[in-house]
C-alpha positions as CSV (number, residue, x, y, z in Angstrom):
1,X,306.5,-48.8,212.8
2,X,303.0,-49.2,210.9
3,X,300.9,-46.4,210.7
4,X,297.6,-46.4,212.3
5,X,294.2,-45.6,210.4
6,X,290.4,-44.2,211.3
7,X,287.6,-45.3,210.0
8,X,287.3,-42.3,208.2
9,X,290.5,-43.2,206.2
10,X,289.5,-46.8,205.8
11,X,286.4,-45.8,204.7
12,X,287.5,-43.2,202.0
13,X,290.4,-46.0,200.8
14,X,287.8,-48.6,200.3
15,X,285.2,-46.1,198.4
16,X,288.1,-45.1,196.5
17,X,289.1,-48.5,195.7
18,X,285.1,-49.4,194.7
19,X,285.6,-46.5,192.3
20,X,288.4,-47.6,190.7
21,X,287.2,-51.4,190.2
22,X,284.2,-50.2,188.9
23,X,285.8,-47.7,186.2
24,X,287.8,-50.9,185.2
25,X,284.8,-53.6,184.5
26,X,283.3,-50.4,183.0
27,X,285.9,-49.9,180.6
28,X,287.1,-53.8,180.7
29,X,283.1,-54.4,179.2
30,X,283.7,-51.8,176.4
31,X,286.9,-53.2,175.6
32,X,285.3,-56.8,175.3
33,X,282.1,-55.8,172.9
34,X,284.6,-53.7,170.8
35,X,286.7,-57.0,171.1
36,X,284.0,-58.9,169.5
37,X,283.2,-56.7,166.3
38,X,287.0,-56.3,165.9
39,X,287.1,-60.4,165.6
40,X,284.0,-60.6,163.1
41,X,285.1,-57.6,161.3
42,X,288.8,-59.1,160.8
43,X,288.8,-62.9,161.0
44,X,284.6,-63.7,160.1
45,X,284.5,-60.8,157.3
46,X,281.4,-58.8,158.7
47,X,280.2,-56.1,156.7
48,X,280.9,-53.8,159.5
49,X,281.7,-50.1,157.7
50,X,280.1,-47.8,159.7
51,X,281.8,-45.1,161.7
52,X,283.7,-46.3,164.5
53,X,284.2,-49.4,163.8
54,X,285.3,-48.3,160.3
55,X,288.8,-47.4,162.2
56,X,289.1,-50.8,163.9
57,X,292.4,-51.8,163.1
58,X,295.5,-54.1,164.3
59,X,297.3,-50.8,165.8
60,X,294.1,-49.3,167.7
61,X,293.7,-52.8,169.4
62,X,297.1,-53.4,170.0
63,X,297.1,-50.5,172.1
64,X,293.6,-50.6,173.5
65,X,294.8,-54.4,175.0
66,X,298.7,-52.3,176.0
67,X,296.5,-49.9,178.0
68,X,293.7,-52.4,179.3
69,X,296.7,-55.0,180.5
70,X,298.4,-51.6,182.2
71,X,295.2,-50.8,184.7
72,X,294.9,-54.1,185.6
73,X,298.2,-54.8,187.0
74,X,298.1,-50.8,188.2
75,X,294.3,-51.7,189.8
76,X,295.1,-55.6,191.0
77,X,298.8,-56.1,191.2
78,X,300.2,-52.3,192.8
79,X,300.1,-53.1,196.6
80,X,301.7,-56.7,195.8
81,X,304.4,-55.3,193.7
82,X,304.9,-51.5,195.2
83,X,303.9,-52.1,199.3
84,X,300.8,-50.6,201.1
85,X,301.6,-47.3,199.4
């Protein structure tokens, strides 16, 4: 037997879903400049020595991808795989 909603709880899924896509393409952006000075540091040679990016390594990215790759199938992929909960 399926459940039935309000509006109230439709509403508050769908602002809680807007909050979560927009955390994501927040931190999705980040990932994708720090992307880009990782490439020209590594691969082009860029004099890139200051502090942060100083610590740009194969390890930090290979996890900062591991993580990014997790939210997205968590964010796009959950109700497919787990149901509507």
């Amino acid at each position: 037997m399926k459940r039935q909603y309000t509006q109230e709880e439709y509403y508050y899924q769908a602002q809680t879903r807007v909050r979560k896509l927009t955390r994501f393409y927040g931190h999705l952006f980040v990932y994708i400049i720090v992307l880009m000075l990782y490439i020209l540091k590594e691969y082009f040679g860029a004099p890139l020595n200051f502090f942060p990016v100083r610590y740009l390594n194969d390890l930090v990215m290979s996890i900062w991808t591991f993580v990014i790759a997790v939210k997205l199938v968590k964010l796009f992929f959950a109700e497919v795989i787990f149901g509507e909960n």
